[in-house]
N, C-alpha and C positions, 0 to 999 in steps of 0.2 A: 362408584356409581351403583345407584340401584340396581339391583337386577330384575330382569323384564318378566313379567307375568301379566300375560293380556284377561287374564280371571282378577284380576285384583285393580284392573282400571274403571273408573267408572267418569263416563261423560255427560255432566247435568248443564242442561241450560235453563236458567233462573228467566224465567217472563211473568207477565202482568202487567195488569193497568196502572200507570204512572204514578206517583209517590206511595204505593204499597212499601218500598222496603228491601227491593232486590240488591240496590248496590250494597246498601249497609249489612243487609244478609252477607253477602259477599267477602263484605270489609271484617265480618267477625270471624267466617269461615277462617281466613290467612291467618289472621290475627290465633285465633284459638288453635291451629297447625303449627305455628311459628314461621311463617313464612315474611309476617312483618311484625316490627317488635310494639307498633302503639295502632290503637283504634279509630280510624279517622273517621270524620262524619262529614255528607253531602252539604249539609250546610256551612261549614266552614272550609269546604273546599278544599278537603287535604283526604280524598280516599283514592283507593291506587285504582281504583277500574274507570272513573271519571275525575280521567290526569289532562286531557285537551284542555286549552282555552276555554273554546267555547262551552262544554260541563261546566267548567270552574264557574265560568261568569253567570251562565243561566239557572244553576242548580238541579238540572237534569243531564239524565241520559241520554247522551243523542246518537252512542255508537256501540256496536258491538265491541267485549271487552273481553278478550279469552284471561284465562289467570289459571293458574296451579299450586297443587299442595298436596301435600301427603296428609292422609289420615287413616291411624289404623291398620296401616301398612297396605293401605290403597293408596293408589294416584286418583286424586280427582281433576280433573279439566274443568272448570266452570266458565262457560261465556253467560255472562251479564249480560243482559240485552236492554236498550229505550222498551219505555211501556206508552209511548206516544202513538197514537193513528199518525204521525207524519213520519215515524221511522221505523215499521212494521218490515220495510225489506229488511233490516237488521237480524227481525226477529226469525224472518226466515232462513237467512242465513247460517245463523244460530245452528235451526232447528234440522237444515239439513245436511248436518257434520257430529250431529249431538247421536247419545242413545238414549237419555232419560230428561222430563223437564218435570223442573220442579216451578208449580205456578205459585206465587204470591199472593196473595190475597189479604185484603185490611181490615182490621176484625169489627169494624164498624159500619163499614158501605159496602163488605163482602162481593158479590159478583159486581164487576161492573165491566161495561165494554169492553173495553182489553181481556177483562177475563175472558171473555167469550172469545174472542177472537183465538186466543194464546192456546184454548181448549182446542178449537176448531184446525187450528194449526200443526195441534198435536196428531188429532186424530187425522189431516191429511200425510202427517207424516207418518204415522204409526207409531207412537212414540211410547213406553209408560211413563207413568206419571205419578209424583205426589203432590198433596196441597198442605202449602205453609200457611196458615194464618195468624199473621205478624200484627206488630202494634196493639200488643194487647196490655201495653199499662196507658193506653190513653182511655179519659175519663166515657163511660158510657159502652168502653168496648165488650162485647159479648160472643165468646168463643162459640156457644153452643149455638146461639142465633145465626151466626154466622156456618156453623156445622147443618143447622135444617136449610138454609137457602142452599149451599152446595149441595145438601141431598135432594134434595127439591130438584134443584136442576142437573145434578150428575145423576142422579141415582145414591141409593145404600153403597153401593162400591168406593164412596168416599168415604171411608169408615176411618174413625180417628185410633190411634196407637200409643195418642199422649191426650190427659185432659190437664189445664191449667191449674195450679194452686193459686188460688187468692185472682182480685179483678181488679184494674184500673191501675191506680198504685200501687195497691198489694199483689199483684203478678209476682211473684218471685221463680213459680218453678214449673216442673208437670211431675204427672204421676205416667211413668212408664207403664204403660197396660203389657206390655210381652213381658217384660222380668215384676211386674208389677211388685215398684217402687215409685217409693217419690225421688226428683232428681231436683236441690233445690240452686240456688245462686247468688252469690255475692261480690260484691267488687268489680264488678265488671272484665275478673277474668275468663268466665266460660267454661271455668272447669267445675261443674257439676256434683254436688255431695248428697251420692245416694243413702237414703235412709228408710227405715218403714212409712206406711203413707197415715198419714194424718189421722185419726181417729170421724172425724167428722167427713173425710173423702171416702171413708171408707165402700160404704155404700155405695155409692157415687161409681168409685174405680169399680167394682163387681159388676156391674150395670154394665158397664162398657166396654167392660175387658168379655163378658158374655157376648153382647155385641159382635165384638172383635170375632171371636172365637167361629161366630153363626155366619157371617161372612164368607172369613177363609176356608170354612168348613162344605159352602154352598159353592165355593168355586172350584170343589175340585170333589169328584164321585167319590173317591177313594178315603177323601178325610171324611168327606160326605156321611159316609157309612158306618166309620168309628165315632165319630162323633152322635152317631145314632146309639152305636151297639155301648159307648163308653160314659156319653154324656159329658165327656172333655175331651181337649186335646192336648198330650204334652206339649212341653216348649219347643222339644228339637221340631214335631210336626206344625205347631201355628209358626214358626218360624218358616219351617222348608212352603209350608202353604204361602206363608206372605211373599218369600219369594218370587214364587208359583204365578201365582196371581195379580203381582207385578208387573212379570214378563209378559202375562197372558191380557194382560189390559183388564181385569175384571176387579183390580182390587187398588184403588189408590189412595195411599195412606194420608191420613192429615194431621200434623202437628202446630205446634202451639209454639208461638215466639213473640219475642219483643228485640231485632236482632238491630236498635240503635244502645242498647243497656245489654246486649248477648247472653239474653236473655232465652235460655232452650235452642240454642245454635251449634249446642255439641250436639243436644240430638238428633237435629238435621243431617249435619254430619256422619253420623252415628248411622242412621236410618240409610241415606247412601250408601253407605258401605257393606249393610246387610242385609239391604230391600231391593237397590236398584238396580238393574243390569249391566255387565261386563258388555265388550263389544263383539265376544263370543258369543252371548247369548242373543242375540241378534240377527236378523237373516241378511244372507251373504249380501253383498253387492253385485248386484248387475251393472255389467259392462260391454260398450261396442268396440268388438277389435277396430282399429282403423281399415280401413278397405271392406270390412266386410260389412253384413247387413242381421246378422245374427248375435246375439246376446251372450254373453256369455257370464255364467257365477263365478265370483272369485271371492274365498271363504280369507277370515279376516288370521291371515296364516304371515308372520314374517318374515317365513321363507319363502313365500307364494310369489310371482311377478308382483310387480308396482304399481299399485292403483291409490291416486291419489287425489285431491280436491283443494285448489285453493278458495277459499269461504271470503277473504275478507283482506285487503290491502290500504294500507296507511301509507300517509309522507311523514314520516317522522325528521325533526329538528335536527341538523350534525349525523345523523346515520342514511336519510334517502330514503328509500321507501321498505315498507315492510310489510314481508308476505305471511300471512297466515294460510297455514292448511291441513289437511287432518289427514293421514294416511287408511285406506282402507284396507290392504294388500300390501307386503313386502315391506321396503324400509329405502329410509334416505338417511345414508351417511354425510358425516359432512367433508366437504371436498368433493359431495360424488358430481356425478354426470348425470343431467334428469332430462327426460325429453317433453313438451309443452304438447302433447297431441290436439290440444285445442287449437295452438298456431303454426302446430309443424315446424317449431325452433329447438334450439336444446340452448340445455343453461346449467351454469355448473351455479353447485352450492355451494359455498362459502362458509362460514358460520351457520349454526341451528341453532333454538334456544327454547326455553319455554319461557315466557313472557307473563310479568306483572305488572302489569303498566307500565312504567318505564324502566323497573329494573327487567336484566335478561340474563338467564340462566345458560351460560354456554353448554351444549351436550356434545355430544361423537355420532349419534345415529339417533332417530325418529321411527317408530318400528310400528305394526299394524296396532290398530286403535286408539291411538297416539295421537294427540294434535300441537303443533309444534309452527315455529316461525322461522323466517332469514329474509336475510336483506340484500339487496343490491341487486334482485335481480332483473335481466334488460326489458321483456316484454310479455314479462308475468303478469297479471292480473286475474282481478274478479271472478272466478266461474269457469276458470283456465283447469283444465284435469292434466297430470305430472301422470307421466310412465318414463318405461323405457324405450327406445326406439327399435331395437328388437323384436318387444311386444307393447306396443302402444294401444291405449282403450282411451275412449271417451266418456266421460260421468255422465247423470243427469244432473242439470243444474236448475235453479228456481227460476219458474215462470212470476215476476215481479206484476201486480197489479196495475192497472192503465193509472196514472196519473188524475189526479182529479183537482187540483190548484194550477194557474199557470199566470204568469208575469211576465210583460216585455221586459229588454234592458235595453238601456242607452248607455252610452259611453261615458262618461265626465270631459274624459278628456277624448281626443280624435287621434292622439298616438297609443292609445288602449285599445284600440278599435281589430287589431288581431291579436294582441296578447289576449283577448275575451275567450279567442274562439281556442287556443294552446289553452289558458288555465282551464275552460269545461272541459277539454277532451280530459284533459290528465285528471281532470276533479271524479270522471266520467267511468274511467275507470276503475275508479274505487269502489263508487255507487251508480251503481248501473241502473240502480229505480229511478231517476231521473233524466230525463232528455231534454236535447235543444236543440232548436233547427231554427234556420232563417224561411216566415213565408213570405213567399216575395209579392204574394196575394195583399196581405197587409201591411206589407214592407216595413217589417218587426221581426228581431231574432226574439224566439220564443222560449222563456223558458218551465219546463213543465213539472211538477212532482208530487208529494203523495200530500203537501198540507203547503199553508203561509210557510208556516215554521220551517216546515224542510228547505223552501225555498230561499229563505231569511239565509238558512245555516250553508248555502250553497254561494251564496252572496257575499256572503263574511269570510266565506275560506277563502273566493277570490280575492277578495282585498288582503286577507292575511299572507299566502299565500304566493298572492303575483302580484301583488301590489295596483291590483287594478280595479280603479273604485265605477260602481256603475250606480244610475239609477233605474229604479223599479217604479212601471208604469203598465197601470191598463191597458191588457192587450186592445185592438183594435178586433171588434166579431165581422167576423167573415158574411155581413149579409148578402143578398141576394137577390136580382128583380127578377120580376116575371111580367105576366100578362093576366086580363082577365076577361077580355072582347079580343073580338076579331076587327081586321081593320085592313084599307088598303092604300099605297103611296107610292107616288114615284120617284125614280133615284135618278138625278139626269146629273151628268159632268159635262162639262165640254169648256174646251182649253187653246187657247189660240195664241202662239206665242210668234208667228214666222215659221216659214216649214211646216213640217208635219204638227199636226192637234194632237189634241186626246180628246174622244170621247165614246162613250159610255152613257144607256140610257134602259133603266128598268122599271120594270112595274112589279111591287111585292105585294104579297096576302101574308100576315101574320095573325095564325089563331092559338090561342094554349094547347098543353098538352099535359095531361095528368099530372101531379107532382111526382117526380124522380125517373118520367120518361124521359128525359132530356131533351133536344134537340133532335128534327129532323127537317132536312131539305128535299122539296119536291122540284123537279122540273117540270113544269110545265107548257114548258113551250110547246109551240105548233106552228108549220109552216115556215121555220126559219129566222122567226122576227129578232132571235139574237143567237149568233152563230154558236156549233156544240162547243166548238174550242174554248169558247167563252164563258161555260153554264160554268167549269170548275172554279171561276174566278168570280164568279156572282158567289158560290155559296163559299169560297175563302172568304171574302170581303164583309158576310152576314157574321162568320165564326170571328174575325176578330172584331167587329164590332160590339158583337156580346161579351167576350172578353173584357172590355173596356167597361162595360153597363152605357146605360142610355140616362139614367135618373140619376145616378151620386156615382160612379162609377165602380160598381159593384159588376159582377159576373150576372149575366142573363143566365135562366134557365129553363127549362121544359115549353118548349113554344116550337112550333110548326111556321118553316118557311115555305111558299110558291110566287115562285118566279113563272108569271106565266102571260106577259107581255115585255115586248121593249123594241128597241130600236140600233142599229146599228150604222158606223161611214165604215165604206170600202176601204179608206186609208188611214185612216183616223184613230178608228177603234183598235183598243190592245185590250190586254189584259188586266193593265194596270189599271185600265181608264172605269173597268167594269168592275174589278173591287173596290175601286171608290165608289162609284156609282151605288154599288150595292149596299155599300153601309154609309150613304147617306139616304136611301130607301130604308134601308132598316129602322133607322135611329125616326125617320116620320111617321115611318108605320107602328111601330114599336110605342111612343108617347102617345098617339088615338086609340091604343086597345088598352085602355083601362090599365096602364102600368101601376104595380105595387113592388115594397120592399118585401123579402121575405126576412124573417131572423132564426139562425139555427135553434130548437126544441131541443133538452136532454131530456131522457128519464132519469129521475135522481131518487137514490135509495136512504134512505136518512135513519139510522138502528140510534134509539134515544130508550132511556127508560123512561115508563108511563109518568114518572111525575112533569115531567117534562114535553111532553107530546102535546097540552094545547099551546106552549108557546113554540114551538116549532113550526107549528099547523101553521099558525097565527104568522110567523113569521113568510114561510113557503109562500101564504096565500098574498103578503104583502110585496113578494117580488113577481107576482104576476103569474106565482104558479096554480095547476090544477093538480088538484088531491085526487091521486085514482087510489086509493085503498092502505088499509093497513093491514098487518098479520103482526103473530108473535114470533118475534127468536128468543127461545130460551126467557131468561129473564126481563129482555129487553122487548120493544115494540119496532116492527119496522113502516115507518112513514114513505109510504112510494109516493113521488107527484112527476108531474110535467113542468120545467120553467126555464124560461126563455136561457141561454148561455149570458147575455147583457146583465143579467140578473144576478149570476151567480160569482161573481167576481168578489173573491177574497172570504166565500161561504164559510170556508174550516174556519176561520178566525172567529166568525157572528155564531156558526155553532156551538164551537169552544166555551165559549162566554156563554149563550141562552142555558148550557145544561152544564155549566161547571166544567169540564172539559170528560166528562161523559158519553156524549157522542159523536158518533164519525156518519160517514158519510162514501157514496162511489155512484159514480155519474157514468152515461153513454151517450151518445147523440145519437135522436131518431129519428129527426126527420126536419125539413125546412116547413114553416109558417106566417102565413100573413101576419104583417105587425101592426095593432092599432095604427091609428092615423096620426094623432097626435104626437104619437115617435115616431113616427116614419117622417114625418115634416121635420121634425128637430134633426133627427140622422142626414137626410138632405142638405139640409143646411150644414150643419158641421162637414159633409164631403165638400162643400162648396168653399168656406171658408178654409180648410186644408188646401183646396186646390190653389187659391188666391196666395197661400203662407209661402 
């Protein structure tokens, strides 16, 4: 077995915007480590990080994929992550178990959404960082064009450490700016044949290797100053500065690949192993004892107590479910005893491994900076922190973004109709960015997540999975009535069966009330004319009336009740007779004061690049929204509008398609609004025709 050296581990999580290149990045890394003996590509469907069905058949990434290998007498850990806006929890997940991300980037379309995002994710997690810019033997690609947009929007701190030989086709190699050589390639092994650099790069290389040099020099006083007094830096110093500067977030290197031909993938590799940080280099982990309310550090030490993080859990085929998780503190042997402080369970390990898609690497122990798997455990999951019971702590775990796609389901069949709610929970705990709940407002189980797609993919595991086929239908929007006059009606009951009656007789005033004051009831009586006993069952009798609605039956809202006449029999009257009473005064008073539909308003955030923003406009403006403004993020534009929720049904999809699959999107609700009249007549009708079905 290896022996353990937490300086010589390094943990990169590979992100970016969707077909950049990260799985195949990934698939050369093993491949050029030996970790698999052939080179498999996304498109044919045989690479070990997208082993699922569903990868296979759609040709993406839809799931976090940890994977290992040595290089250089480092361990690397790499989790692969989707570069989709619908599996972004992924990325976070990723991001917060990872030490270093290495972002992707495609040497032709350069920044694009995900890039931003995968940036922004970095920096909320405090991450360093290098930038790969891959595909660069397709026709048109331009390294350097691609190197001004990332300075442009990162800053000079992206400063390149490799420039490319040759463009398009002719990509074969780079020129190493640190040992400045050419490193070129053949055969699609990956192993690299340095030589002096080209005659005609020469210039070229000097140019950037000065660059380089001005850089690592500006990010640290000390090189700062030799660099003044010497006008160079040796290599052991731009080394220890790249370092430096790494750690320090001021400096993120950018290299040159083509990693479907592994093409510049050892020097990724390479660059890892002597740019990017250990899990010592890293500040400790905070953690909450259990019981108490104080923090406490706990340095990333083997022999420290036990702090650990499960990131990510699969059902895997003939094995059950598999846990992934990254130790921060101390170590898990295998056989040992782990305690669950997130559920207050304990669970023995069985097996560890380190995992390549489906091949597993049995080990004996999991040690601090280590990220590692096992199976079978009973009520482990997602976001679960592993100690000991001793000294048990609690992690932080990732705050998942509000959903912004959601879909009813129906059953197919009526014997499916609880296996639904067993295969989400278990689905549920895997990916937690998703939820479902039944409204019984709409009377539709709901399901919610981060895009169509995610939803699609939540859909297909249940049929694969529990064998339980559903259909996907438009949720039903939660509208609303109100009022917009004042009006006034009487409620009379009376019941005559033999024996005692019933009755009950009111007089209502119903006038609005600001939007989102909601309901209030006045009494008004005077002199008796309906006994007190009786007022609590006038204003029960208004509240489930509202409940119910008066126009399509929808929930009433913000309207002002007075009850301030009526009539009462000495024997007659109850309680019962006076919330009838009262919500049939309601429902006469309620249709003369100008009843309307209200329909929930979201504000909806829409990040597109500018080539693309008048058809977006265009589009917004055709589902009834209002444009309140735009601003810049970064490279991209963000389109803010107002529009109805009826509107935005199935939006990821229409986006996807209008900007290539470039922009995303994140919605809130703000508020309820009058809805034209010519929908609100059709709405009508359709509650009416439900009611009839």
């Amino acid at each position: 077995m290896k022996e353990y050296n937490i300086e010589k581990i390094r943990n990169i999580c590979l992100a970016g915007h969707g077909g950049s290149g990260k799985t195949s990045l990934a698939e050369a890394m093993l491949f050029n480590a030996g970790a698999t003996n052939r080179l498999g590509s996304v498109d044919d469907g045989n690479t070990v990080s997208d082993y699922r069905e569903e990868e296979i058949e759609h040709r993406i990434s839809m799931n976090l994929t940890p994977l290992y290998c040595e290089w250089n007498d480092h361990d690397l850990h790499v989790l692969d992550t989707p570069g989709y806006s619908d599996f972004t929890s992924e990325v976070h997940c990723a991001m917060r178990v990872t030490d270093n991300v290495a972002i992707v980037v495609k040497a032709i379309e350069g920044i694009e959404v995900e890039t931003e995002r995968a940036w922004e994710y970095a920096d909320q997690y405090g991450l360093p960082r290098m930038v790969v810019v891959n595909l660069l033997d397709k026709e048109h690609a331009d390294f350097f064009d691609a190197l001004g947009r990332l300075q442009e929007r990162f800053g000079t701190q992206a400063v390149p450490v490799q420039i490319p030989i040759g463009e398009a086709d002719g990509f074969s190699g780079v020129v190493d700016l640190v040992a400045m050589e050419a490193v070129t390639f053949e055969g699609g092994d990956g192993k690299g044949k340095r030589s002096e650099i080209p005659g005609e790069l020469a210039d070229q290389a000097e140019e950037y290797r000065e660059k380089l040099l001005e850089t690592v020099a500006e990010s640290d006083d000390e090189l700062l100053e030799v660099y003044f007094e010497e006008g160079a830096l040796t290599d052991e110093q731009l080394l220890e500065g790249l370092r430096k500067g790494v750690k320090d977030g001021t400096i993120y290197p950018v290299l040159a690949t083509c990693a479907s031909a592994n093409i510049g993938v050892s020097g990724v590799m390479d660059a890892a192993a002597a740019y990017m940080v250990s899990p010592a280099d890293r500040p400790p982990v905070t953690a909450t004892p259990s019981g108490g309310d104080e923090e406490v550090v706990l340095d990333p030490d083997a022999s420290g107590p036990l702090a650990a993080l499960v990131f990510k859990t699969v059902s895997e085929a003939h094995i059950g479910e598999l846990t992934y998780f990254r130790v921060f503190s101390g170590e898990i042997k295998h056989g040992g005893d782990v305690y669950n402080s997130t559920k207050n369970t304990s669970e023995r390990f069985g097996q560890i491994y380190h995992t390549n898609g489906h091949a597993r690497n049995e080990l004996n122990v999991i040690r601090a900076g280590e990220i590692g798997a096992t199976v079978k455990l009973k009520d482990t999951h997602t976001g679960d922190a592993l100690s000991t019971r001793q000294k048990s702590f609690g992690l932080e775990w990732v705050d998942f973004a509000e959903p912004v796609a959601n879909v009813a389901i129906l059953p197919k069949s009526k014997d499916d109709e609880e296996k639904i709610s067993t295969g989400l929970s278990r689905l549920h705990e895997e990916d937690p960015s998703f939820t479902f709940r039944y409204n019984s407002e709409i009377k539709q189980l709901i399901l919610a997540g981060a895009g169509e797609m995610h939803l699609d993919l939540i859909v297909e595991r249940l049929s694969r999975r529990f064998g339980v086929e559903v259909e996907m239908v438009q949720p039903r929007i939660p509208y609303r009535e109100a009022i917009k006059g004042k009006s006034e009606a009487q409620g009379r009951f009376k019941r005559q069966s033999g024996g005692r009656g019933q009755f009950g007789d009111v007089w209502l005033r119903v006038e609005p009330r600001q939007r989102g004051e909601g309901y209030e009831f006045d009494n008004g009586i005077v002199g008796g004319a309906v006994p007190s006993r009786f007022i609590p069952a006038v204003d029960k009798g208004i509240q489930e009336a509202m409940v119910e609605g008066v126009m399509a039956k929808y929930p009433v809202v913000d309207l002002k009740a007075t009850l301030y006449d009526g009539s009462f029999h000495t024997v007659d009257s109850s309680e019962m007779a006076f919330k009838v009473a009262a919500s049939m005064g309601f429902k006469k008073a309620f249709m003369e004061a100008r009843p309307v539909l209200l329909e929930p308003i979201y504000e909806v955030d829409v990040v597109v690049p500018e080539d693309y923003m008048g058809d977006v406009m265009g589009d917004l403006s055709s589902r009834r929204g209002r444009i309140l403004g735009m601003s810049p993020r970064g490279s991209n534009q963000v389109v803010r509008a107002e529009v109805p929720l009826a509107e935005l049904y199935r939006y990821s999809t229409v986006l996807r398609s209008i900007t290539h699959g470039r922009g995303s999107h994140a919605r809130k609700f703000v508020r309820y609004e009058e809805m034209p009249r010519e929908i609100e007549t059709k709405v009508i009708e359709e509650s009416k025709t439900m009611e009839e079905e």
